[in-house]
N, C-alpha and C positions, 0 to 999 in steps of 0.2 A: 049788565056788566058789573063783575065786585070792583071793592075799592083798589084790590091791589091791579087789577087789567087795566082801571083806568089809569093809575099811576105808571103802570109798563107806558102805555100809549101816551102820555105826558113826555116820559121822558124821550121814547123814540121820536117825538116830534123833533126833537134837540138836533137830531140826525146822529142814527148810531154810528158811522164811520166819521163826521167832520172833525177836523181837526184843526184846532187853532194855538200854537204853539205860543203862549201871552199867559206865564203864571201870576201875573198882576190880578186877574181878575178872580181866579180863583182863590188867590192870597184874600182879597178885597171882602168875598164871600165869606172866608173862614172868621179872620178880625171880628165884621159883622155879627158872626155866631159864638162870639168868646173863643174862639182859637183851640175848635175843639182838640185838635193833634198837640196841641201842649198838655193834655191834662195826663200823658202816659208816655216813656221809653216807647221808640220804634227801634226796631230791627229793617233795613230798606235792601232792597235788592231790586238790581239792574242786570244785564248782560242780554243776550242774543238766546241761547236756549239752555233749557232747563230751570226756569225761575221760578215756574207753577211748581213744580216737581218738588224743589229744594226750600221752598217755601212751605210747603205743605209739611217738609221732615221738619222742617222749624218749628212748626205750629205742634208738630207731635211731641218734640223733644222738650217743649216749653211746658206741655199739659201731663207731658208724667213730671217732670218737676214740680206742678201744684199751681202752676200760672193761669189765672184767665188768661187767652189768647184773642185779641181781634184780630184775623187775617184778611187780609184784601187783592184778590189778585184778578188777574183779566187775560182773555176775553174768557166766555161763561158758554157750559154746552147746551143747559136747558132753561134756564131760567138765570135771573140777573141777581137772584139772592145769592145763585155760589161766589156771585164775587166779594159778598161780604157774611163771613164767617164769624161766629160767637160758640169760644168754645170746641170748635174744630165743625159746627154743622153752620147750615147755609142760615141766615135770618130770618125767622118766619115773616108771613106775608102780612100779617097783622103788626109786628116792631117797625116793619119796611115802609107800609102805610105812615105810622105815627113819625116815622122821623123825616119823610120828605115832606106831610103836613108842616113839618117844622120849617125846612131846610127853604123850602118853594119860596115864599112871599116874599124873602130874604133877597134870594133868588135872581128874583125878578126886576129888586130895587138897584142889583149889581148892572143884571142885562140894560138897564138903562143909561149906567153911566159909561159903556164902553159900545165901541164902534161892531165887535160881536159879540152876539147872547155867548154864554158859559153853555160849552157842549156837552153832548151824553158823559162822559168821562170826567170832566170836572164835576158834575154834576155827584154821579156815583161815587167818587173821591169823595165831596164832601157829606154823602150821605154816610161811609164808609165811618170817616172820623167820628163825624158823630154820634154815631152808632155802639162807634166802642167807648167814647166820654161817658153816655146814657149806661153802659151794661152795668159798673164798670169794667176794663180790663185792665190786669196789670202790664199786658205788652203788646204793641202793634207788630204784625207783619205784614209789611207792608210793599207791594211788586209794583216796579213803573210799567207804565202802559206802554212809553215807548220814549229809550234815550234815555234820558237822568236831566238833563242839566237844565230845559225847559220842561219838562215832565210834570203834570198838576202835582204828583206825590210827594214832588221835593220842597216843599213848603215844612215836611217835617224836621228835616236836617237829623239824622238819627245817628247815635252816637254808635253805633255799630252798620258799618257800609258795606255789604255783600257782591261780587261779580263773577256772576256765571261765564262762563266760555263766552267770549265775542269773536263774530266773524260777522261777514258780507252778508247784512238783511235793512231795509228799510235805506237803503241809499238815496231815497229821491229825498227824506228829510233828512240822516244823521251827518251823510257824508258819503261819498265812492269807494274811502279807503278805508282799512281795520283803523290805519291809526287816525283817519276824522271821529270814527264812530266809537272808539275808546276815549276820546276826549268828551266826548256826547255824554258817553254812560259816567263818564268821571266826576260827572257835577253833580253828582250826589252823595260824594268825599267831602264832609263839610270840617270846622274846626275841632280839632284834636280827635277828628272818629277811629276809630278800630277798624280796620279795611281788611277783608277775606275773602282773598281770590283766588278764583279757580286758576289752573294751569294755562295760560295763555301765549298766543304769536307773541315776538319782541317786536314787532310791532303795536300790539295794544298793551302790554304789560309796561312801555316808556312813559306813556299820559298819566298810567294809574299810581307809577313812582314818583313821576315829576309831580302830581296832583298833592297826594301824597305829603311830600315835603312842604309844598308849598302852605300845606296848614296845619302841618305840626301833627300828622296824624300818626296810626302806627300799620303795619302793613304787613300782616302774615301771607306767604305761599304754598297753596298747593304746590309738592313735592321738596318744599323747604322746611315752612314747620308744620306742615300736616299732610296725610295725604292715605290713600288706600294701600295698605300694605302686602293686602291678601285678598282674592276672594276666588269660592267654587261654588262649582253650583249648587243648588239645593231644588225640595219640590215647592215650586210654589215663588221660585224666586233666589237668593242667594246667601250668604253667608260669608262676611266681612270681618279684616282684623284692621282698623282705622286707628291710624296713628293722629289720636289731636294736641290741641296745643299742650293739654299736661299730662296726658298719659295716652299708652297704649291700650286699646278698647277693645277683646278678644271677643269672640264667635257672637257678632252682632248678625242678628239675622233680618236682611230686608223682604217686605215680601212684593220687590217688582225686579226687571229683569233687566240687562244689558252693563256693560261698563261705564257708561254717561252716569247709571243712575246711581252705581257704587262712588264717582265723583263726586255726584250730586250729595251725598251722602256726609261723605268728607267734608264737604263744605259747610253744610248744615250743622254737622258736629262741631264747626268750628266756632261760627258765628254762634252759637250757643254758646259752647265756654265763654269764649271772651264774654256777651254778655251777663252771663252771670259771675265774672270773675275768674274761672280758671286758667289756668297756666301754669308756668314753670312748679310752682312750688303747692297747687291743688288740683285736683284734679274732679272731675263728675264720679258721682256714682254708677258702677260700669252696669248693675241691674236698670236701674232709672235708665241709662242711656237705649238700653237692650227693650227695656216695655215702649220707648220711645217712639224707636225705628221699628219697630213688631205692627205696629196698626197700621202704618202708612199705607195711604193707597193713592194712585194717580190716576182719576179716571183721563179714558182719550189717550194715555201713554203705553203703547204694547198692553191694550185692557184686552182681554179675551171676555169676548161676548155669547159667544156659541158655541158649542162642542159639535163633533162630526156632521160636516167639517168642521175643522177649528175657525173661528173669525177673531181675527185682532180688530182692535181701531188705534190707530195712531196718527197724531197730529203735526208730524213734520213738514213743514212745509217751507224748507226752505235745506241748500246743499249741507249746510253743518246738522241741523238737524237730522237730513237723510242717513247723514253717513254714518249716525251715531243708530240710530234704529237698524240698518242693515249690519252693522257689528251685531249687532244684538243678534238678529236672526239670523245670520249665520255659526254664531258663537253657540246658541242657547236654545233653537228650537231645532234646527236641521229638517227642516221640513222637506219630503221627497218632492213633494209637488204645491207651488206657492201661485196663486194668483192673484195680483194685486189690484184694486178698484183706486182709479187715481183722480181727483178733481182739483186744480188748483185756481186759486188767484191770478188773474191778467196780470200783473203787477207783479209777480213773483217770476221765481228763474226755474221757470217747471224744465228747460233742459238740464239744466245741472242737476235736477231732484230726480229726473229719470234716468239717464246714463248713472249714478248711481245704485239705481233700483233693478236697471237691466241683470246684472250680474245673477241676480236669488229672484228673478219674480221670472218664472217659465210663462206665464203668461198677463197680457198687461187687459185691463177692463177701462176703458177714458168716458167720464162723463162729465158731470158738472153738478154743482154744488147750488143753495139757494140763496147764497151770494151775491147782489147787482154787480159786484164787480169777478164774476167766476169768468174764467178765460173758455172762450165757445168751445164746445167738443171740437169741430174741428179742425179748428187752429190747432187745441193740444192731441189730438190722432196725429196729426200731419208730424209733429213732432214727436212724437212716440214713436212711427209706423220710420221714422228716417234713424231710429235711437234701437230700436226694436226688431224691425222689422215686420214686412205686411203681416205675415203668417202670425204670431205674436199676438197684434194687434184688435182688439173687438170692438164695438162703442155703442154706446147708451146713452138715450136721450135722457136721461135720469135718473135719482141715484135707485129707487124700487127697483127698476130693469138694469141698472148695471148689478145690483149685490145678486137677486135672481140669476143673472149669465153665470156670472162668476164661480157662483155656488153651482150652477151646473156642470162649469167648465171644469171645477173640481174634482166633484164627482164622477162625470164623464167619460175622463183623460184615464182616471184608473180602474173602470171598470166597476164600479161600488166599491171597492175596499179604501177607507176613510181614515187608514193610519199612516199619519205622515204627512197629512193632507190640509191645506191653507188659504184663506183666503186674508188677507189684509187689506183695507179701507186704508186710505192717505192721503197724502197732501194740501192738506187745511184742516186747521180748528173746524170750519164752519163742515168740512167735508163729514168730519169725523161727527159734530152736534150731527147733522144731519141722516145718519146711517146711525146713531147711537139712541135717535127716539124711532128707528124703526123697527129697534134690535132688540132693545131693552124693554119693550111694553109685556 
């Protein structure tokens, strides 16, 4: 076993799903290690979906500007270096090694004083900061794992606060309601930050205003001072005229697909400027901004993995996410014949995520993911085959035999002719790692 397997298996001991909402301990951690998240500006972003996404245009838009970037985001599809970026590539497994040699003994001295060890997530948090102290970088980007306001990440307090669309996801910890779960995310509006949100319910847009005031901060809106002004399609993805906060930014060309991601866009361009200062009276350079958004990429998000038939993978797993994916594939690909491979989380709201998907998937594939918490096939058949209906409906004990069906169903239904033709993998991150190292080898 190499150094870096045993340190995978170190840290999976920690339990990669526990969760213990207590940033005492991971604050307690950082102290210990000189406070690595002070030694750089962070950029922070929170919200419900789109945060990898928009995170990622950050990180681009900051490295044609000339920035070192440490980006930090979660959950990871193949390995746990994508969760910590240098530069826009994941960290080699030799830096990875030397910094949790660092991090561990530290570690361990915390796990003692508190009633629970620091879990996987704290754990990666703080190998995260460190990691960009050590490079150096000039800017963190940096994505909560979950909520904001007890979230290990918000120990950075970043003078720039980002928030993606918020709807109904994680209710057993944030809250039932948009407006518990916008108070959630809001606790990482610290004093005097620069707050860039996406278009949101007046339901979560009241926490993030009242938040807001309450610390002197300043508060830009999508469709107020920023927002997407145009886009059509193009190959390969789309082509945007983004109004940000100091100028308008003419034939940006993204290269991913749907309207979520031209938002996503918007926003990223936002929280830019303001960090580097623009607005009213400066504005970005509209080439820089243009080489910026030109490299993006999202793996897991509408990623085309296959040609005839086409294969997407996409990681929605939850109804606001759905709905924003099937915009997309309806708007953007028009596929004659779509079949989609579904496995979700027990824990999630897989009928809201199918009743939206019924509409554009002619036929549905239910299996299961390598998730200990994946919902049994057929519990989610049963709920498919009542959304669907029997005919519709196929199931696979697993994800090789559901993409195999699928791909046959494809092909099958029209005879071999493979134009027009689809299949889509969904409904979890882990659905999508999972079909994306079967796909990708």
């Amino acid at each position: 076993m190499s150094e870096y397997d045993e340190v995978s298996a170190a840290l999976e001991q920690r339990g990669f799903t526990r969760m213990v909402f207590e940033i005492e301990r991971i604050r307690t951690l950082l102290d210990a290690l000189g406070t690595p998240q002070r030694s750089y500006p962070s950029i922070h972003l929170t919200g419900t979906n789109g945060k990898t996404s928009t995170a990622r245009m950050i990180d681009g838009l900051l490295r044609a500007h000339g920035l070192h970037t440490g980006r930090y985001t979660s959950p990871h599809l193949e390995t746990v270096r994508e969760r910590i970026s240098l530069d826009g590539e994941p960290i080699s497994e030799e830096k990875f090694v030397d910094v949790y040699r660092e991090v561990a003994p530290v570690a361990d001295l915390v796990d003692a004083r508190f009633p629970e060890p620091l879990t996987y997530f704290d754990m990666t948090t703080a190998l995260a900061f460190s990691a960009f102290a050590d490079a150096p970088v000039d800017v963190g980007v940096i994505e909560v794992g979950l909520g904001g306001a007890e979230d290990a990440t918000n120990v950075i307090e970043a003078g720039v606060a980002v928030i993606t669309p918020i709807g109904l996801d994680h209710t057993e910890w944030l809250g039932e309601t948009i407006e518990e779960i916008a108070w959630a995310k809001a606790g990482i509006i610290h004093k005097g930050a620069t707050v860039i949100t996406a278009a949101q319910p007046d339901e979560a847009l009241r926490p993030l205003m009242e938040r807001v005031a309450d610390v002197g901060g300043t508060l830009a809106r999508e469709g107020s001072e920023f927002g997407v002004m145009r886009r059509t399609q193009a190959v390969g993805g789309q082509v945007l005229s983004l109004q940000g906060l100091g100028a308008v930014y003419e034939d940006v060309f993204l290269p991913l697909f749907g309207a979520h991601q031209a938002q996503n866009a918007a926003v990223a361009l936002a929280a830019v400027e303001a960090f580097l200062g623009a607005g009213a009276t400066r504005a970005l350079d509209p080439e820089v901004v243009r080489e910026g958004f030109a490299d993006v990429s999202t793996p897991g998000r509408l990623e085309r993995v296959r040609s005839a038939p086409t294969i997407l993978l996409d990681g929605a797993h939850n109804p606001h996410g759905m709905a924003a994916t099937v915009q997309a594939l309806e708007e953007e690909f028009a596929f004659r014949h779509l079949v989609a491979v579904v496995a979700v989380l027990a824990d999630k709201d897989a009928r809201g995520v199918l009743e939206l998907l019924e509409p554009v998937a002619d036929e549905l594939v239910v299996t299961r993911n390598s998730s200990a918490r994946a919902m049994p096939v057929d519990e989610l058949a049963e709920i498919a085959v009542d959304i669907f209906g029997e005919g519709r409906v196929h199931t696979a004990a697993t994800m090789p035999d559901a993409i195999e069906e699928a791909v046959n169903l494809a092909e099958g239904d029209l005879g071999g002719e493979l134009s027009g033709v689809a299949v889509v993998v969904t409904g979890s991150v882990v659905t999508v790692a999972d079909a994306r190292k079967l796909l990708k080898r």
